[in-house]
C-alpha positions as CSV (number, residue, x, y, z in Angstrom):
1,X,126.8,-42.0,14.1
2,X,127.3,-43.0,10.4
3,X,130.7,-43.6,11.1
4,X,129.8,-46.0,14.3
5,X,127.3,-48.1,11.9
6,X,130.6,-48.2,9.4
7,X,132.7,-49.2,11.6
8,X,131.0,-52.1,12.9
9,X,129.9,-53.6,9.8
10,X,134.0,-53.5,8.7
11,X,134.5,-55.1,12.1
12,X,131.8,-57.7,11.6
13,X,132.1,-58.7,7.8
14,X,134.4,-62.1,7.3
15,X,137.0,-59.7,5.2
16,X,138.4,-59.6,8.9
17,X,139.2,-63.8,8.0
18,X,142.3,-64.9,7.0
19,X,140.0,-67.7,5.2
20,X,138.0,-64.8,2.8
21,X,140.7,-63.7,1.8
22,X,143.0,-66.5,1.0
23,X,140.2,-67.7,-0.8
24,X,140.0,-64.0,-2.2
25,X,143.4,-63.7,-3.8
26,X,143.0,-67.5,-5.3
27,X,140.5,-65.6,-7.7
28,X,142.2,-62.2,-7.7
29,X,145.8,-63.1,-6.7
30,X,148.3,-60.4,-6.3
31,X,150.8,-58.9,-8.9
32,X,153.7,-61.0,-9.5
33,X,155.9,-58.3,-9.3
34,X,154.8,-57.8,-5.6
35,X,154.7,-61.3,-4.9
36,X,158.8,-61.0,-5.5
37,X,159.1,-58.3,-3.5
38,X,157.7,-59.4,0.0
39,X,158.8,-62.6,-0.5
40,X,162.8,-61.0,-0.4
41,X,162.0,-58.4,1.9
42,X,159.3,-60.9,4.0
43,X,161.3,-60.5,7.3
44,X,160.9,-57.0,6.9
45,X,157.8,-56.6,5.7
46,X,155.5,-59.7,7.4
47,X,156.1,-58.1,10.9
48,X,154.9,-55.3,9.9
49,X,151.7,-56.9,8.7
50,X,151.1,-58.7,12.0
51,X,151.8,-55.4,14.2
52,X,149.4,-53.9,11.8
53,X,146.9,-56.4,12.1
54,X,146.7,-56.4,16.2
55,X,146.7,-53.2,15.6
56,X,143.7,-52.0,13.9
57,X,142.0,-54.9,15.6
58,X,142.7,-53.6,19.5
59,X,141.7,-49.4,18.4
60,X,138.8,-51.1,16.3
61,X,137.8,-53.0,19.5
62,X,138.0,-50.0,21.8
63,X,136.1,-48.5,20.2
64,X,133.3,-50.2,19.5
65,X,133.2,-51.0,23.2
66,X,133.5,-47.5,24.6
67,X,130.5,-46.6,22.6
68,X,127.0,-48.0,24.0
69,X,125.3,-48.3,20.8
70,X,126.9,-51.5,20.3
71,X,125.3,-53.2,23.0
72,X,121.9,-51.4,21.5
73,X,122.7,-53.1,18.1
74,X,124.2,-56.2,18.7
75,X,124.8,-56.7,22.5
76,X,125.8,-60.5,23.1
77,X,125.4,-61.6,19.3
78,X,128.2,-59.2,18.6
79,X,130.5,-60.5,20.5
80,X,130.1,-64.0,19.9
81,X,130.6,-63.3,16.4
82,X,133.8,-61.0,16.7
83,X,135.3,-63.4,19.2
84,X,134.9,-66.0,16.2
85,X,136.4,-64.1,13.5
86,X,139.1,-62.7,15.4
87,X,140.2,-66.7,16.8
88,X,139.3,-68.4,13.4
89,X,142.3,-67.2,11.7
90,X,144.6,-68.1,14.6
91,X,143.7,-71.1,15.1
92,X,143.4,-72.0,11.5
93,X,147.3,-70.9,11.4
94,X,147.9,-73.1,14.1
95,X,146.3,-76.6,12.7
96,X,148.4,-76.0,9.9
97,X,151.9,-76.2,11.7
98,X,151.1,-79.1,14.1
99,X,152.2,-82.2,12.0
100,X,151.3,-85.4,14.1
101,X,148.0,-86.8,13.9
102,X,146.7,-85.9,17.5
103,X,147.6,-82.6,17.2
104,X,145.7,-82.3,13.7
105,X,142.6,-83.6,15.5
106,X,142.4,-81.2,18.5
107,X,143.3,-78.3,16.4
108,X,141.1,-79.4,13.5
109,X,138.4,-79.5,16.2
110,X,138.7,-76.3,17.6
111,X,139.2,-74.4,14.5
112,X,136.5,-76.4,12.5
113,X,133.9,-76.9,14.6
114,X,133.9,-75.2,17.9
115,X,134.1,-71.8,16.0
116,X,132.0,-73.1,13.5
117,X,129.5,-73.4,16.3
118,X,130.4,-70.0,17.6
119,X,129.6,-68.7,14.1
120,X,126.2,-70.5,14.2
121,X,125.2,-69.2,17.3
122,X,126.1,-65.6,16.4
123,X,124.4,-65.2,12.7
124,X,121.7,-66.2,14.5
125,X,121.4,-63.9,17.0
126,X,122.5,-61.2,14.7
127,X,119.4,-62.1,12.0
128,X,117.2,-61.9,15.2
129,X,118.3,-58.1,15.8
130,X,118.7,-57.4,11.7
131,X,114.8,-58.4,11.3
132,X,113.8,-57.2,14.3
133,X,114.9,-53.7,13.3
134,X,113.1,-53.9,10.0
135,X,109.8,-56.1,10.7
136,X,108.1,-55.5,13.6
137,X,107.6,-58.1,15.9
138,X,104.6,-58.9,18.1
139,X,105.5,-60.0,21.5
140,X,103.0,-62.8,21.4
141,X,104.9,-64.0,18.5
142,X,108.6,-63.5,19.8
143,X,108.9,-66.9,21.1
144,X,108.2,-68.4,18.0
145,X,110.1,-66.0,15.3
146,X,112.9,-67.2,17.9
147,X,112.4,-71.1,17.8
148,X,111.5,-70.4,13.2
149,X,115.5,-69.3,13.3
150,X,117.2,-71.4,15.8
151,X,115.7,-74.3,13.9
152,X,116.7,-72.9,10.3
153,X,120.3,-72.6,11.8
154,X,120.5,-75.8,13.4
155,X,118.7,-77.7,10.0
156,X,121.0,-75.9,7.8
157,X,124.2,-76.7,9.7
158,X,123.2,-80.2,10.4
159,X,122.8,-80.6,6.7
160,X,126.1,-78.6,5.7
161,X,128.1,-81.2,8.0
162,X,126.6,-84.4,6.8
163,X,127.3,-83.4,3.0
164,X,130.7,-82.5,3.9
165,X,131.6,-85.9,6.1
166,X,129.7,-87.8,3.3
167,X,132.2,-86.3,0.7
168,X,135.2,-86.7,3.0
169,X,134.6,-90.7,3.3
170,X,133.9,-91.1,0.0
171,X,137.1,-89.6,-1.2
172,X,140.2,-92.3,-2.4
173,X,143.7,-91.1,-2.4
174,X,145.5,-90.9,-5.2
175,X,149.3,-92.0,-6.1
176,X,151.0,-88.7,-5.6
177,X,154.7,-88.7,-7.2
178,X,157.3,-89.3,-4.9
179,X,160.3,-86.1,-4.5
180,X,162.8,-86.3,-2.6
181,X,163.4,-82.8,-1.2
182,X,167.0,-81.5,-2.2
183,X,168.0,-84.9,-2.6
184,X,168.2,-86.4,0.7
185,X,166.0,-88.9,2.7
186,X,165.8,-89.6,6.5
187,X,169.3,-87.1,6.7
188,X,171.4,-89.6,4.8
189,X,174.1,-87.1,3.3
190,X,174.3,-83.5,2.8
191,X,171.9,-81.9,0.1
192,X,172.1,-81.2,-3.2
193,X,175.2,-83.4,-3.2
194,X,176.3,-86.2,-5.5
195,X,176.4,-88.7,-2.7
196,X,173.3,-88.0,-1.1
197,X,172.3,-88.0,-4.9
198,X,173.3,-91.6,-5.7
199,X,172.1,-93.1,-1.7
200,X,168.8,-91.7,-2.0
201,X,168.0,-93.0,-5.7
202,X,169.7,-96.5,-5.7
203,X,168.0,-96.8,-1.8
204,X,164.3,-95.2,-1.9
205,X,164.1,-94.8,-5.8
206,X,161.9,-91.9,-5.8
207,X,160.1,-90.6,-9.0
208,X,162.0,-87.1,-8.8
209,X,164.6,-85.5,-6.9
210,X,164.3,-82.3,-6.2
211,X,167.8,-80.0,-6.4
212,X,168.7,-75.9,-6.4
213,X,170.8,-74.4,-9.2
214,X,172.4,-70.8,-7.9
215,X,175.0,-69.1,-10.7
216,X,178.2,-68.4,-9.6
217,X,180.4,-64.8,-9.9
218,X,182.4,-66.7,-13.0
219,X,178.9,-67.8,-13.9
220,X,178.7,-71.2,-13.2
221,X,176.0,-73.3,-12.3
222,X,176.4,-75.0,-8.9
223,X,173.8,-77.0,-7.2
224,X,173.3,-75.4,-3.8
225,X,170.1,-74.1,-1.9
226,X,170.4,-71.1,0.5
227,X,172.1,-68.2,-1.3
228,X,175.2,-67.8,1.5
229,X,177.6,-70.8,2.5
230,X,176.5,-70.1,6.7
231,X,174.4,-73.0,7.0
232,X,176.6,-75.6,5.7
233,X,180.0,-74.2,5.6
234,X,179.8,-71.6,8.5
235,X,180.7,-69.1,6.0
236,X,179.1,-66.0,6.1
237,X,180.0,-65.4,2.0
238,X,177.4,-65.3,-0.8
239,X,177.4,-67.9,-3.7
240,X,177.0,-65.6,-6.3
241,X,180.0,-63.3,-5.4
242,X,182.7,-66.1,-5.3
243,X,183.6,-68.1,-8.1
244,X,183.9,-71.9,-9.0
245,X,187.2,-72.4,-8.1
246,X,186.8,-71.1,-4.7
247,X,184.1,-72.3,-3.9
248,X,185.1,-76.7,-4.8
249,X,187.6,-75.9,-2.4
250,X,184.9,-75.4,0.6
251,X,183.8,-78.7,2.5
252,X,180.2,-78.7,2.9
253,X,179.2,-80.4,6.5
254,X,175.4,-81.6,7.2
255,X,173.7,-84.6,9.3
256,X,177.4,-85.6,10.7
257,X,178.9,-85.6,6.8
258,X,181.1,-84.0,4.9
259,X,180.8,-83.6,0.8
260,X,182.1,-80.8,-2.1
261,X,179.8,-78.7,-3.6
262,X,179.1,-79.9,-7.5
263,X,178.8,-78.2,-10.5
264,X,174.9,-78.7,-12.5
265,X,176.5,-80.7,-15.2
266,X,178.0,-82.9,-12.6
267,X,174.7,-83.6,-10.7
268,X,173.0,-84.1,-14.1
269,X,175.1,-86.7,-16.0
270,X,175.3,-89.0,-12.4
271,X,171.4,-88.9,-12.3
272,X,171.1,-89.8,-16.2
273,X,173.6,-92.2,-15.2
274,X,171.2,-93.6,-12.1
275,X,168.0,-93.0,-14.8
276,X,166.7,-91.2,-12.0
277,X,164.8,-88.1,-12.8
278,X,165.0,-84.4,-11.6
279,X,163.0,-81.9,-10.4
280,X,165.2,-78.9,-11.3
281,X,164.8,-75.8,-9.4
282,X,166.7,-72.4,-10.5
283,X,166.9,-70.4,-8.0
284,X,167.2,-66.3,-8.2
285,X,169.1,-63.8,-6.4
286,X,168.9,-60.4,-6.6
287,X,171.9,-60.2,-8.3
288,X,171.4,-63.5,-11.4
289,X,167.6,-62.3,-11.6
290,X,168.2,-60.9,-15.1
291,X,171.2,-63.7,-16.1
292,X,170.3,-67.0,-14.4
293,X,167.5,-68.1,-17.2
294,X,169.4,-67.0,-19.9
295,X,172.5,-68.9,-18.6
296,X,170.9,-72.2,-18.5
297,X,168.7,-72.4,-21.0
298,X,171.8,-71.4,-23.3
299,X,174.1,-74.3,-22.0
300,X,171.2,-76.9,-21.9
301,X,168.8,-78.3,-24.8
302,X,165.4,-79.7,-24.3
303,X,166.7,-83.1,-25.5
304,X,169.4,-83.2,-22.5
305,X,166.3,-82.4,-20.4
306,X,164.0,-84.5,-21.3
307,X,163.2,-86.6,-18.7
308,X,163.4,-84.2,-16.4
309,X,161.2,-81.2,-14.9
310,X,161.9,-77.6,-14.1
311,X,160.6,-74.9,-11.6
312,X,161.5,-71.5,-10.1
313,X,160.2,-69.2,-7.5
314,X,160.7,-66.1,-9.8
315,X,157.6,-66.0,-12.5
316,X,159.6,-64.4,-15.2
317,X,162.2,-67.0,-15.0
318,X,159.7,-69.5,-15.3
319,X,158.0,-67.8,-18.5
320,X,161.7,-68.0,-19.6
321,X,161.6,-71.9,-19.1
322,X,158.2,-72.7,-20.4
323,X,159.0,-70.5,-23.8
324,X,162.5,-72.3,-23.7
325,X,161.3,-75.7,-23.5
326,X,157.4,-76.2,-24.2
327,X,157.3,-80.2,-24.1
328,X,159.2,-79.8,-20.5
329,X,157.3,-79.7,-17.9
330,X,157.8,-76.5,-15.9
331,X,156.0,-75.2,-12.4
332,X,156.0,-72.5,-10.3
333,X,156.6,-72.5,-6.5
334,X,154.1,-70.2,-4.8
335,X,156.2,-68.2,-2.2
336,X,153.0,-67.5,-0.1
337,X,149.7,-69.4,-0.6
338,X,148.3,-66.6,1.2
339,X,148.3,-64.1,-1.5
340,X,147.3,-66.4,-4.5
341,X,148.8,-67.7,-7.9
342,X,149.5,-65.1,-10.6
343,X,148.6,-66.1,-13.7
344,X,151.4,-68.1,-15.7
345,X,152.0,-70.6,-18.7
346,X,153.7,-73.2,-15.5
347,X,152.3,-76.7,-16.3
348,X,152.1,-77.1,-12.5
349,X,152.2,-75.0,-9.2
350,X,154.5,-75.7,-6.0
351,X,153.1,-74.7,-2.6
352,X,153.5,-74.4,0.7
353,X,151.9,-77.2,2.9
354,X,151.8,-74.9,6.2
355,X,149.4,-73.0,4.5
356,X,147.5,-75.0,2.0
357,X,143.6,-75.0,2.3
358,X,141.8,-77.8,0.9
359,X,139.8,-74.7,-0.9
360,X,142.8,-73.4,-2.2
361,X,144.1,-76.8,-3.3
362,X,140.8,-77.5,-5.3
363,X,141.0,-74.0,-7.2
364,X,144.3,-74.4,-8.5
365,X,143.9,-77.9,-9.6
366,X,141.0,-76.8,-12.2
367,X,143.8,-74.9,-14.3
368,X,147.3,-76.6,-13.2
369,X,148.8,-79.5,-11.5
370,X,149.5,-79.0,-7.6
371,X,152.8,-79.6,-6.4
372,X,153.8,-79.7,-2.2
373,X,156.4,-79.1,0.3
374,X,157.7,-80.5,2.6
375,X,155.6,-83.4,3.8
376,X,157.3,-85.3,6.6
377,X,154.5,-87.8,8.5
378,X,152.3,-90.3,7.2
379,X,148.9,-88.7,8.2
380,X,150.1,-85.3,6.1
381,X,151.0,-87.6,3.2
382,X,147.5,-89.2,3.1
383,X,145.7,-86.3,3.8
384,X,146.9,-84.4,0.4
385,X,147.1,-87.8,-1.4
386,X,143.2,-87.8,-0.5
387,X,143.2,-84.3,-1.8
388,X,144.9,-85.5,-5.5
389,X,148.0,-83.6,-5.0
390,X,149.9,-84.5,-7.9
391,X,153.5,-84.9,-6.5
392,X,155.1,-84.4,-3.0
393,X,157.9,-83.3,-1.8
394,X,160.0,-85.0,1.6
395,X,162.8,-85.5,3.7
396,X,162.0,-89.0,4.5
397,X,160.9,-90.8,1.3
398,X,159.2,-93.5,3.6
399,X,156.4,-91.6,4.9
400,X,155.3,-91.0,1.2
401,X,155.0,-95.5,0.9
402,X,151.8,-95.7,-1.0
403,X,148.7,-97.4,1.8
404,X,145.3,-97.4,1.8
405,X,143.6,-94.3,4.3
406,X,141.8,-95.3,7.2
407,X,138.1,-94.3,8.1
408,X,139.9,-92.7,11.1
409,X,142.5,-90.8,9.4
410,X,139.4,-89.9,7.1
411,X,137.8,-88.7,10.2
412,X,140.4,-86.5,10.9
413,X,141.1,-85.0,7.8
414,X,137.3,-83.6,7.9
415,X,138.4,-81.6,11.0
416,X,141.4,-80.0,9.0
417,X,140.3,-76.6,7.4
């Protein structure tokens, strides 16, 4: 029977939430090491998490009800409560990739407060059976022990909400910088490109643009983001295994235009040349892990740097960068939010907006700066601007034009988990 009462309370506790333990791992986040690892092997290895999940969640439902001492223990309260934790991560994963504002609404609404309510509901029912087991309960006084915790619920929820939407309309928005996401805005060239380059900064002048260094066989720097030529050349050949000279002589196609791939120092001297400033990201493979770093910060000195900023996905490279060039600014992009931010000398983190919590956007920002990609409507824009993200990154500079928020957009963003 031991194992029953286990069981259930593993079943039952809010570990089961994807929201304990996001918030979890922001506290105690996960090796670095291992953050690496499933984020190159995360089409192998994510799938296995989710089969896992379902998993232990349909034998830990069978058996709980094939047994009748769950309906003994818990009956209705229990399932209440399970069907709450078990939808509140879904539909939390949901509201986050629905972008327009209606969408944000209905699913801020059913993730926020209809399981909210659910949740309510059930903690009440199951601190009726938890005393009731414990204190013994006169029948003449059952009615009111009842009404004593349905109105403790209802008091404390009432006043949990009204703190919360006082805070939410209260809060101003803040001028986030502007980034233009590897260079381009509303698809006006191909990314990472000189052209797109100098269209973007004389036409939207953002504060930074964001581009992808990759190291060549010959060891080169080239500015390029996905590690094989498929997506842009219908190549299906590697960056790092051909050299420079191949690869200039490969037309890169994207939004109906054609462009040449460019070598770092190429990119670089046309932005100085536009004083338009960088957000310079150096990007890893599996075979320049060890090299990439030590290449660049070999070839370039702070002072040619300076007004520009750094970031990588890999932590050691950027330790490298931070103990390279202290007065830069330097960041690290978070490959999953889910898992946390190891600890690092970065001035500021980059993360993912699918899954950025306004709880895990507020922990982050008492140590470092909070970076985030890609932002591509208005109502996103002013809903992190309103959470004092310090820069964000686009495809369409306009939607980041600085405006007042509205008391309705306010309204929505208190729906948003």
């Amino acid at each position: 029977m031991s194992g029953k009462y286990f069981g259930l309370s593993c079943l039952l506790s809010p570990i089961w939430t994807t929201a304990f333990f996001r918030l979890y791992f922001s506290y105690f986040p996960f090796p670095a090491e291992l953050l690496d690892l499933i984020f190159r092997e995360r089409w192998k290895i994510l799938p296995l998490v989710a089969l896992g999940y379902f998993a232990i969640t349909f034998l830990s439902l069978r058996q709980l009800f094939s047994t009748r001492i769950i309906w003994q223990l818990i009956g209705i309260s229990g399932l209440f409560f399970m069907l709450s934790h078990f939808s509140f991560p879904l539909f939390q994963l949901i509201v986050h990739w629905l972008p327009d504002q209606k969408h944000i609404l209905l699913g801020g609404m059913l993730s926020f407060q209809l399981v909210k309510n659910l949740l309510a509901v059930s903690q009440f029912l199951l601190i009726r059976v938890i005393l009731a087991r414990f204190i013994p309960i006169r029948p003449s006084s059952t009615t009111a022990f009842q009404f004593g915790l349905i109105l403790l619920v209802v008091v404390s929820y009432f006043m949990l909400t009204t703190h919360q939407i006082r805070k939410t309309f209260q809060t101003e928005a803040n001028e986030s910088l502007t980034i233009s996401h590897r260079g381009v805005t509303q698809k006006n060239g191909v990314q990472n490109t000189v052209p797109a380059l100098i269209k973007t900064s004389q036409a939207a002048k953002p504060d930074l643009v964001e581009l992808d260094v990759q190291e060549t066989a010959d060891h080169q720097l080239v500015v390029i983001h996905d590690p094989t030529l498929k997506k842009l050349a219908r190549l299906n050949r590697r960056v790092d295994e051909l050299t420079w000279s191949e690869l200039k002589q490969i037309p890169l196609t994207e939004n109906h235009q054609q462009a040449q791939l460019s070598l770092f120092s190429t990119y670089l001297k046309q932005a100085n040349k536009l004083n338009q400033s960088l957000l310079i990201e150096l990007k890893v493979t599996s075979r320049t892990k060890d090299s990439l770093s030590k290449l660049f910060c070999a070839r370039y000195s702070a002072k040619q740097l300076a007004p520009h900023q750094l970031q990588s996905m890999d932590l050691q490279t950027t330790e490298n960068l931070k103990n390279k060039y202290p007065t830069l600014k330097v960041g690290y992009i978070l490959p999953f939010d889910l898992l946390g931010a190891p600890r690092t000398t970065a001035d500021f983190l980059n993360i993912e907006r699918k899954t950025a919590t306004k709880e895990l956007i507020a922990h982050l920002q008492r140590t470092k700066q909070v970076y985030l990609w890609s932002v591509n409507t208005q109502t996103q824009a002013a809903y992190f601007r309103t959470l004092h993200v310090a820069g964000l990154l686009t495809d369409d500079l306009t939607v980041l034009k600085q405006r007042p928020v509205t008391n309705k957009e306010k309204a929505i963003f208190y729906f948003n988990p």
